[in-house]
C-alpha positions as CSV (number, residue, x, y, z in Angstrom):
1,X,83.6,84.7,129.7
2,X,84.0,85.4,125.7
3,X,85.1,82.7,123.8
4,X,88.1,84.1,121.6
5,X,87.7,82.8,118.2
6,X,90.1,83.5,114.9
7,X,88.7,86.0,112.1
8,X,90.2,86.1,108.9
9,X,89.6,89.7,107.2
10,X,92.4,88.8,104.8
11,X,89.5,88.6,101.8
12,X,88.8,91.9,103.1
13,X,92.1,93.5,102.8
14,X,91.5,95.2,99.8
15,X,88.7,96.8,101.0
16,X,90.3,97.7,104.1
17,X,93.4,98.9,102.0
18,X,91.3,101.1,100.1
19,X,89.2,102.5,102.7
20,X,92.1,103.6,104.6
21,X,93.9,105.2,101.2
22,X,90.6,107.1,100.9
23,X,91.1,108.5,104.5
24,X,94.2,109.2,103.8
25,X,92.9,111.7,101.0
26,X,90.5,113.1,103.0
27,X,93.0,114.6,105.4
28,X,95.0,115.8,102.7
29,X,92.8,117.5,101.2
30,X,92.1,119.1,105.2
31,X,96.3,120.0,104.8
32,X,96.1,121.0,101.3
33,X,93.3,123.7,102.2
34,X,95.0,124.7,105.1
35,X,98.7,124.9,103.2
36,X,98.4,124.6,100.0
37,X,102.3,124.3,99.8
38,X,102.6,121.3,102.0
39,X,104.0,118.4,99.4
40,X,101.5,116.1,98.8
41,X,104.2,112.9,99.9
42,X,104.9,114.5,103.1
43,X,101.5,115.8,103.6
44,X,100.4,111.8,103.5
45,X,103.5,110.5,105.5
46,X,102.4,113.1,108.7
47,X,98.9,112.0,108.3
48,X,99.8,108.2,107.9
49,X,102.0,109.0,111.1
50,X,98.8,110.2,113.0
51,X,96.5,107.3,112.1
52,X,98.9,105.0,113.4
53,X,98.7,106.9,116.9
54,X,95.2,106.9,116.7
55,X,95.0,102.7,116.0
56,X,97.7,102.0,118.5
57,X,95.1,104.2,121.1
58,X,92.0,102.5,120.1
59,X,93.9,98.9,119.6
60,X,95.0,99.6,123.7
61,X,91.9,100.6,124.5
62,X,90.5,97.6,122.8
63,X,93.0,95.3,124.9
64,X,92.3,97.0,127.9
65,X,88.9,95.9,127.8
66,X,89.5,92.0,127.4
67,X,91.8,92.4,129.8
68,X,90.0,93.7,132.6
């Protein structure tokens, strides 16, 4: 069995803040080519609503595994 131990990415969040901003941009700039009269703050807020379904998947998925 795999030992669980603690990781502390909290030196990291930054980085991780960051890279998820930049992803953020990425798919608005996807929206903004698609509608270019999308605004920009509700644009993000869809996209930011997305991601979240996409970690919760991928966070289950994840917990499924250890689980079983």
């Amino acid at each position: 069995m795999t030992q669980a131990i603690h990781i502390n990415l909290g030196n990291y969040r930054s980085r991780i803040e960051q890279d998820v901003k930049d992803l953020i941009e990425k798919y608005h700039s996807l929206v903004e080519t698609n509608s270019p009269d999308v605004d920009e703050d509700l644009a993000d807020a869809f996209i930011m609503i997305e991601v979240r379904k996409v970690l919760k998947i991928i966070q289950d998925s994840k917990l499924e595994k250890m689980i079983n």
